[in-house]
Backbone as numpy.savetxt, mean C-alpha at the origin, in Angstrom:
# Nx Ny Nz CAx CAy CAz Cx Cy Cz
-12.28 1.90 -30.40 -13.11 3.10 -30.40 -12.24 4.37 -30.40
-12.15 5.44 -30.93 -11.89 6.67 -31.38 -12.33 7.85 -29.55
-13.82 7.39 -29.18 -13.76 8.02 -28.06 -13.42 7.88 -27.09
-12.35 9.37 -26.80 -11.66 9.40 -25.14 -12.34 8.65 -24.05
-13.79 8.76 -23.81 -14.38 8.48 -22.84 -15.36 7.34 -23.06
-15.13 6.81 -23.78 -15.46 4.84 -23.63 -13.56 4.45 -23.77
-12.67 5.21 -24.39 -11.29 4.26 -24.16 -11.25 4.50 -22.67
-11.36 5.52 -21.85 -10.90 5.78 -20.44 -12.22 4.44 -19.48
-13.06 4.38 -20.14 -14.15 3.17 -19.74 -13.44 1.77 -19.77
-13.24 1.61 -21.11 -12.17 0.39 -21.39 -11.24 -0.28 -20.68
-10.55 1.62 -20.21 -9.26 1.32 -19.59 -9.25 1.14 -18.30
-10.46 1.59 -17.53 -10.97 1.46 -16.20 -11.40 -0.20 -16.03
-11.82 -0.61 -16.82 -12.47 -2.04 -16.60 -11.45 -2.94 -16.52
-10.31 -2.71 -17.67 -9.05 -3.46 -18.20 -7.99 -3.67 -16.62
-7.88 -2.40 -15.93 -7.09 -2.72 -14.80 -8.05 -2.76 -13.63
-9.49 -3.08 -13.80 -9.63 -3.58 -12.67 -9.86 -5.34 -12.96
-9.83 -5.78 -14.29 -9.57 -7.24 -15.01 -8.09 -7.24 -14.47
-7.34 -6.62 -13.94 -5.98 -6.60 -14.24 -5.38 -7.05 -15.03
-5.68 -6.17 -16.21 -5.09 -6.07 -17.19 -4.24 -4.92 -18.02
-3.17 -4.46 -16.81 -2.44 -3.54 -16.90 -1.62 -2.91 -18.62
-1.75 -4.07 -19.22 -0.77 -3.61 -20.69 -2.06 -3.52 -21.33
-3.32 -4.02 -21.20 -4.44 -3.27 -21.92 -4.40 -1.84 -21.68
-4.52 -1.29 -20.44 -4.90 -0.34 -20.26 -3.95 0.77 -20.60
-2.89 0.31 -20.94 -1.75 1.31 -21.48 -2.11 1.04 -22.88
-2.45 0.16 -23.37 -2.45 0.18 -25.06 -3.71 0.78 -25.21
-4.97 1.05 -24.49 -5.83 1.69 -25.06 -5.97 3.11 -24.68
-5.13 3.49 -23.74 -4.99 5.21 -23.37 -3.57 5.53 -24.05
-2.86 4.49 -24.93 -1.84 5.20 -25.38 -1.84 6.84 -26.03
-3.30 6.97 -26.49 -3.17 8.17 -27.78 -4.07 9.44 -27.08
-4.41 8.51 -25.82 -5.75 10.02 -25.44 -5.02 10.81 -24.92
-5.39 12.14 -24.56 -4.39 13.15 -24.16 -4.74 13.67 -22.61
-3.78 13.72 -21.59 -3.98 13.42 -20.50 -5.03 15.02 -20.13
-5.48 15.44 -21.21 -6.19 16.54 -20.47 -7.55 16.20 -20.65
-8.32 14.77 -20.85 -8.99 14.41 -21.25 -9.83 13.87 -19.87
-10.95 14.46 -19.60 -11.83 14.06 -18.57 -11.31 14.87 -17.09
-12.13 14.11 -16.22 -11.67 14.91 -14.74 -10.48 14.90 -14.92
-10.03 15.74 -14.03 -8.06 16.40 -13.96 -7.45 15.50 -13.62
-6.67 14.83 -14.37 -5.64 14.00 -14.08 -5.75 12.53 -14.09
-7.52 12.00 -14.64 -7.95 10.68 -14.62 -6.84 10.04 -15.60
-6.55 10.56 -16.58 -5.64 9.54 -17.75 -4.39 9.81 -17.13
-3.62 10.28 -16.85 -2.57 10.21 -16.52 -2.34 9.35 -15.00
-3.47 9.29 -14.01 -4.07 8.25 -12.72 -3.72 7.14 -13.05
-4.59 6.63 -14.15 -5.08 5.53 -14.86 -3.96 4.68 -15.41
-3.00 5.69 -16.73 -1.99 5.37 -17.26 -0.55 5.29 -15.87
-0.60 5.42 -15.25 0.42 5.39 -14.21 0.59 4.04 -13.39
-1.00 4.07 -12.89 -0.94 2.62 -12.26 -1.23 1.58 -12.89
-1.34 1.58 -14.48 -0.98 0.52 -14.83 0.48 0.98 -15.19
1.04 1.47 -15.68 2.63 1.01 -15.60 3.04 0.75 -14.65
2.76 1.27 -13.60 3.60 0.66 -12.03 3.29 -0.79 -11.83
1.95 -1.03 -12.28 1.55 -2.87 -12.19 2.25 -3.80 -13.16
3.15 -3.20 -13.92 3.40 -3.59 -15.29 5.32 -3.72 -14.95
5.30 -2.75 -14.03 7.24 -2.36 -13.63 8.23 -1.24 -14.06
7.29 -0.46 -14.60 7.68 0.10 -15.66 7.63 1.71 -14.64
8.11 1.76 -13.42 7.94 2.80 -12.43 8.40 4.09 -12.46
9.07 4.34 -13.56 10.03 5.33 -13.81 8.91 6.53 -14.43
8.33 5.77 -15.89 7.02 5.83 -16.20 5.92 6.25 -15.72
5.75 5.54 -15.08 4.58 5.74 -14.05 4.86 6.83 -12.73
5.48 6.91 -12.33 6.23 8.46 -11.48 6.16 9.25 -12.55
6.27 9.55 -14.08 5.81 10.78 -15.19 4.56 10.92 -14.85
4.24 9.41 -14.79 2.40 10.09 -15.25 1.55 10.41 -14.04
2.27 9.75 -12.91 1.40 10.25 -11.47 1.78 11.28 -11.16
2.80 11.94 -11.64 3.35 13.62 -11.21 2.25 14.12 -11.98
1.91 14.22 -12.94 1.48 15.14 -13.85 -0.19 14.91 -13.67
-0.64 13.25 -13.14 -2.19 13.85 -12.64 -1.95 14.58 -11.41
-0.63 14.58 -10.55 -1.45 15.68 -9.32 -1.07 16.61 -9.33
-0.10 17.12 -10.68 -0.35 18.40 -11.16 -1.75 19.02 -11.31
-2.41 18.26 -12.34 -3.79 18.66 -12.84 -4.61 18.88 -11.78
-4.58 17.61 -10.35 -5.45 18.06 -9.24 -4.62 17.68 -8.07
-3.48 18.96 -7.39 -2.91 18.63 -6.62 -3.37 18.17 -5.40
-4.97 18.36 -4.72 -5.53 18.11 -3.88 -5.69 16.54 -3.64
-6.01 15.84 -5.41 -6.56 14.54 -5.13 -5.52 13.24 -4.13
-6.12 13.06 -3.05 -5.50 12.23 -2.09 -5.20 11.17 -3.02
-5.98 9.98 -3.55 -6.36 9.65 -4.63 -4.83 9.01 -5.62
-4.48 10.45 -6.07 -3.56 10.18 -6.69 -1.85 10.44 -6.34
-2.46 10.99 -4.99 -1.09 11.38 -4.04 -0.81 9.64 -3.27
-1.73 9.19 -3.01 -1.62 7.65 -2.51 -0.58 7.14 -3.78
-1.11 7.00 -4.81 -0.74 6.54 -5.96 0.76 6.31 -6.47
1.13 8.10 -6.06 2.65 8.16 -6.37 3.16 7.62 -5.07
2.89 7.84 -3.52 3.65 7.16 -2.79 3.89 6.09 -2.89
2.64 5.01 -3.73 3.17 3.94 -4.07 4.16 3.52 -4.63
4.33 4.46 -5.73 5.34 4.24 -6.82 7.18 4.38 -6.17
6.63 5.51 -5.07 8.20 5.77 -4.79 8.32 4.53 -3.43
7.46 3.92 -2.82 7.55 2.85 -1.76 8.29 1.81 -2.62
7.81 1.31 -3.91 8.05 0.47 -4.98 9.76 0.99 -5.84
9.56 2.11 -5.85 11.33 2.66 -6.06 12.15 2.39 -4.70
11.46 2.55 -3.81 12.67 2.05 -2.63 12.52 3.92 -2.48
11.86 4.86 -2.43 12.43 6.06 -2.13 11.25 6.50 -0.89
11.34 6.04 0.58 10.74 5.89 1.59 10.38 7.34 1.84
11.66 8.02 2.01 11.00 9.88 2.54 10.37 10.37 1.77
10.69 9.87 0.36 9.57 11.18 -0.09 8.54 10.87 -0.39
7.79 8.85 -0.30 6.60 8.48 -0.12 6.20 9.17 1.03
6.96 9.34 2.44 6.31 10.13 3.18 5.74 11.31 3.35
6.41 11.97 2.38 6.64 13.44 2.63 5.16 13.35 2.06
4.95 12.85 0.74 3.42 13.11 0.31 2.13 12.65 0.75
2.93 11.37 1.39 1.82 10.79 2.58 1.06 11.92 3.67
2.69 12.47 4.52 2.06 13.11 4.96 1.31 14.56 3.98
1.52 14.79 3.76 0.31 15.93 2.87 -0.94 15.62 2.13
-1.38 14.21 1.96 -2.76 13.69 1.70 -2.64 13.28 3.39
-2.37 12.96 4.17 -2.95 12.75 6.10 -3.22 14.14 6.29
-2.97 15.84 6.63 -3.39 16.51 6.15 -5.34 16.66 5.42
-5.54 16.17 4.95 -6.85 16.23 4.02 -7.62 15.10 4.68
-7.08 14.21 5.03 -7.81 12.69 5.08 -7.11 12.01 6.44
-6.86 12.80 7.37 -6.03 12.36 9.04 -6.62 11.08 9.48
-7.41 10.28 9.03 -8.23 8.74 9.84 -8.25 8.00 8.90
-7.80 8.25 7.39 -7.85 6.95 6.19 -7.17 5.80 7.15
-7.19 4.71 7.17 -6.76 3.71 7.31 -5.51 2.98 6.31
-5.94 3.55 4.95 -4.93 3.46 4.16 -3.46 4.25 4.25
-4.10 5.75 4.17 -2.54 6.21 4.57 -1.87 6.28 5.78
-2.47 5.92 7.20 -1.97 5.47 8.07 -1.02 4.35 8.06
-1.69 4.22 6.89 -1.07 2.32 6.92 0.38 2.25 6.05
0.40 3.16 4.87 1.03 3.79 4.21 2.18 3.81 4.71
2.16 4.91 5.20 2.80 5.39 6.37 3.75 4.93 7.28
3.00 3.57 7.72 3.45 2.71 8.73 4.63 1.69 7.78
4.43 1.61 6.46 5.04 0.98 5.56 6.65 1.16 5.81
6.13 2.85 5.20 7.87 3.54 4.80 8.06 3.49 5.90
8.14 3.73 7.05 8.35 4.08 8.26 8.86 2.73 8.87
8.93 1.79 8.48 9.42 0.45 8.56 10.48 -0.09 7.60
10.17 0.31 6.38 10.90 0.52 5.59 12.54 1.29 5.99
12.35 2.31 6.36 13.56 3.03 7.21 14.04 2.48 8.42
13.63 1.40 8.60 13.90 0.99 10.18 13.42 1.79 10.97
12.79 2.64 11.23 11.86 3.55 12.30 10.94 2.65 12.61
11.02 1.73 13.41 10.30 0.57 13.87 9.13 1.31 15.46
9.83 2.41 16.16 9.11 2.86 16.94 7.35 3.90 16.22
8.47 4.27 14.81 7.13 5.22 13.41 6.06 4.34 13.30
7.11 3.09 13.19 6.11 2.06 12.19 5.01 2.09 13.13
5.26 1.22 14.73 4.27 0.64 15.20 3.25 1.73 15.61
3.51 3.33 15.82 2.65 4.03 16.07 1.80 4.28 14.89
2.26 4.35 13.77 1.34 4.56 12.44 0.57 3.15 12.21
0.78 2.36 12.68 0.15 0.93 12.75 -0.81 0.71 13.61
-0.62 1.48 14.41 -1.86 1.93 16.09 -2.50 2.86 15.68
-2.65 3.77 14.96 -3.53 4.88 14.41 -4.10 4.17 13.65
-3.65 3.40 12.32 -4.35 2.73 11.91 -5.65 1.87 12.34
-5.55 0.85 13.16 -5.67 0.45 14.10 -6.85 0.84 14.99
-6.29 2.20 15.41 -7.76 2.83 16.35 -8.72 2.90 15.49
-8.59 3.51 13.82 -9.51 4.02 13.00 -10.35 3.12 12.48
-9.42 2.22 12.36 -10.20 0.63 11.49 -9.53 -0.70 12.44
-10.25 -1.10 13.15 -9.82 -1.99 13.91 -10.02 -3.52 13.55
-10.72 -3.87 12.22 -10.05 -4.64 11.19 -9.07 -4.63 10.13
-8.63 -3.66 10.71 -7.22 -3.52 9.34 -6.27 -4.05 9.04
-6.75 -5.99 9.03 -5.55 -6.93 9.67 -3.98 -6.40 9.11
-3.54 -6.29 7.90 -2.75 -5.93 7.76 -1.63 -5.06 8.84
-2.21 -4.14 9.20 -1.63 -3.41 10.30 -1.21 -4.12 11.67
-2.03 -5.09 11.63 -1.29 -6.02 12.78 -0.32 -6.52 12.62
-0.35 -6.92 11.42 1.34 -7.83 11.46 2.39 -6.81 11.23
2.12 -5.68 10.09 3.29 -5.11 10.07 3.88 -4.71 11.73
2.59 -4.02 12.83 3.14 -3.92 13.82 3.43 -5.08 14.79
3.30 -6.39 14.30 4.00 -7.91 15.21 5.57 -7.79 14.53
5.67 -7.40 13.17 7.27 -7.50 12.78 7.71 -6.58 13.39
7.51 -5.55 13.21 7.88 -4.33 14.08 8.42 -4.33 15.28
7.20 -4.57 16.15 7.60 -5.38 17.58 8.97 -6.56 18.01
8.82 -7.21 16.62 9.29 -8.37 16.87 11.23 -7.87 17.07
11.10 -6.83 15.45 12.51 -6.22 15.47 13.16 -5.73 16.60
11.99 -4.90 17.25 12.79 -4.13 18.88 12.72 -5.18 19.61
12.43 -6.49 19.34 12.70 -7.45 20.59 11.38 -7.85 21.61
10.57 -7.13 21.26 9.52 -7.54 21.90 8.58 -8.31 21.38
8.86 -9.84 21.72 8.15 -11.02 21.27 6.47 -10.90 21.65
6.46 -10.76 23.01 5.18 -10.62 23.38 4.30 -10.72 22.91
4.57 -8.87 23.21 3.51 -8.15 22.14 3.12 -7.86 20.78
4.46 -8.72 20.21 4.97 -9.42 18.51 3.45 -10.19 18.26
3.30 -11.37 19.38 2.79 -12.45 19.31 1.37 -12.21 19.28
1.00 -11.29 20.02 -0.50 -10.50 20.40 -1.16 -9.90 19.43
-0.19 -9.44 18.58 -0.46 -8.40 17.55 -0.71 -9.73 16.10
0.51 -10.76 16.11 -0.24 -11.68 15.28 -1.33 -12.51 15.13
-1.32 -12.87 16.88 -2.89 -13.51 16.79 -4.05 -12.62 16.49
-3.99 -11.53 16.70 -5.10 -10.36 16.70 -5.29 -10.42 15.16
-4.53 -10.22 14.07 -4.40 -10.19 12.85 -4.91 -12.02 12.45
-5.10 -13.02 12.50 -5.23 -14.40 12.73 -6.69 -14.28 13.26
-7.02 -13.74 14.35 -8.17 -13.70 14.76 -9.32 -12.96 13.41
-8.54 -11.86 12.74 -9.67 -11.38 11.62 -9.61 -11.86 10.49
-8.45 -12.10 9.85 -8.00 -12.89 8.71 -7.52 -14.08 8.97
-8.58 -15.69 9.04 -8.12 -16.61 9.76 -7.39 -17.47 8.64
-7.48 -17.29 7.69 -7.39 -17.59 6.20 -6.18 -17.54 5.47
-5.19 -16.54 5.88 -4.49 -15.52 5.69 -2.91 -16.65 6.01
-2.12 -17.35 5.12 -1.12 -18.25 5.40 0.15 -17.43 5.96
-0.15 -16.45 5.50 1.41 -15.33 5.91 0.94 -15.50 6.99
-0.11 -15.09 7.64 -0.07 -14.56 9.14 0.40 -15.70 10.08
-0.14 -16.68 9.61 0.12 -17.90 10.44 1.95 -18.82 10.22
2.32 -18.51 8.90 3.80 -18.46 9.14 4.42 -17.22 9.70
3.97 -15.80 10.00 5.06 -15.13 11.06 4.25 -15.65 12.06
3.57 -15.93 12.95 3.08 -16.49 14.11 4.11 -17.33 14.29
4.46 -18.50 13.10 5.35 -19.98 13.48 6.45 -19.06 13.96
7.25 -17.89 12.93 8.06 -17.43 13.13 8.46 -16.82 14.71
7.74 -16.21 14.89 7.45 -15.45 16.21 7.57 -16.75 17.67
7.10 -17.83 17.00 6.47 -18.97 18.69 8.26 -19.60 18.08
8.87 -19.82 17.26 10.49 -20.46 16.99 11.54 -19.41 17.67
11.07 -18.17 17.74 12.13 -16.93 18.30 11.70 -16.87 19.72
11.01 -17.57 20.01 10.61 -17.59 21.81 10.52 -18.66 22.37
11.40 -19.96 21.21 11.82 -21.21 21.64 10.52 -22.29 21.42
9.14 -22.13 21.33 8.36 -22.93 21.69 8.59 -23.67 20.01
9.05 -24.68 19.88 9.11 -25.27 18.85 8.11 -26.33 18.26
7.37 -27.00 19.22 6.32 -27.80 18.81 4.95 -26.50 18.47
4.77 -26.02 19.10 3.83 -24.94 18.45 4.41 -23.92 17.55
5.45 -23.96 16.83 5.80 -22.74 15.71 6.01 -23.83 14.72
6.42 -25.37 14.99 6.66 -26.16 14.05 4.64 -26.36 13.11
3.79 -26.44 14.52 2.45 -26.54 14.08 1.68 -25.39 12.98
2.28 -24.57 13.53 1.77 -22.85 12.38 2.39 -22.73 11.37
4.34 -23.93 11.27 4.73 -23.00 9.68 4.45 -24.53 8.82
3.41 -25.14 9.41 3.14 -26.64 8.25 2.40 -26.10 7.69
């Protein structure tokens, strides 16, 4: 199709099929000033970042939050890209400036708690993991990052508390239950960490 706005339809459906090299081959030609501010260049970004192609995709997520520097949206987007470059501060730096707009997302708390672990700031991590946490208190994810966390400063414990808590919502969830094994082998109990990493 010729129109911008069934290809940007296309291309919306294509990466949520995840089908990331569709969605670059059918917004190849539209021009990123095409629709709300900054949707094609959103769009075209995170599929190149799903694709590896991050260098790329940091062009095109700069330039949608040019078009709408406000959109949290697409400020999430690029922190991804630079979490995925390995470039932790300055995922933060924009983190923090969509927390700013959106202080209780669960996502960029969580974000947050990423890079902040990422840097070894293991004391960042687990507090951005506890905000998380207060806001969405199914946010299993956030449990474990803050059981590794824990686990790094040495505190098995509350390592262990934080994984069952995460286990308790996502019972399903095989990672959680191999750092659990991990966690019950670093505090010696070996018949019960041998039982969690089968």
């Amino acid at each position: 199709p010729e129109d911008p706005d069934i290809k940007l339809l296309l291309a919306k459906a294509a990466l949520k099929a995840g089908e990331p090299v569709e969605v670059i081959a059918v917004l190849k030609d539209v021009p990123a000033s095409q629709g709300v501010p900054g949707v094609i260049p959103f769009t075209r970004g995170l599929a190149l970042a799903l694709t590896g192609q991050d260098k790329a995709a940091e062009t095109e997520l700069v330039a949608a939050l040019g078009a709408d520097p406000r959109s949290v949206r697409y400020m999430v987007a690029l922190a991804w890209v630079y979490q995925l470059q390995d470039r932790q501060e300055e995922a933060l730096a924009i983190l923090g400036k969509a927390l700013e707009q959106e202080p209780h997302s669960p996502v960029l708390l969580y974000r947050m708690a990423v890079s902040s672990f990422l840097l070894l700031r293991y004391p960042q991590a687990i507090q951005y993991c506890q905000e998380t946490i207060r806001v969405a208190p199914h946010y299993d994810p956030a449990y474990l990052l803050s059981a590794i966390a824990l686990l790094e400063q040495g505190d098995a414990n509350a390592a262990q508390e934080a994984v069952e808590q995460a286990i308790s919502i996502a019972p399903g969830k095989s990672l959680y239950h191999r750092e659990f094994g991990a966690i019950l082998l670093r505090r010696g109990q070996l018949a019960e960490s041998k039982k969690e990493l089968d």
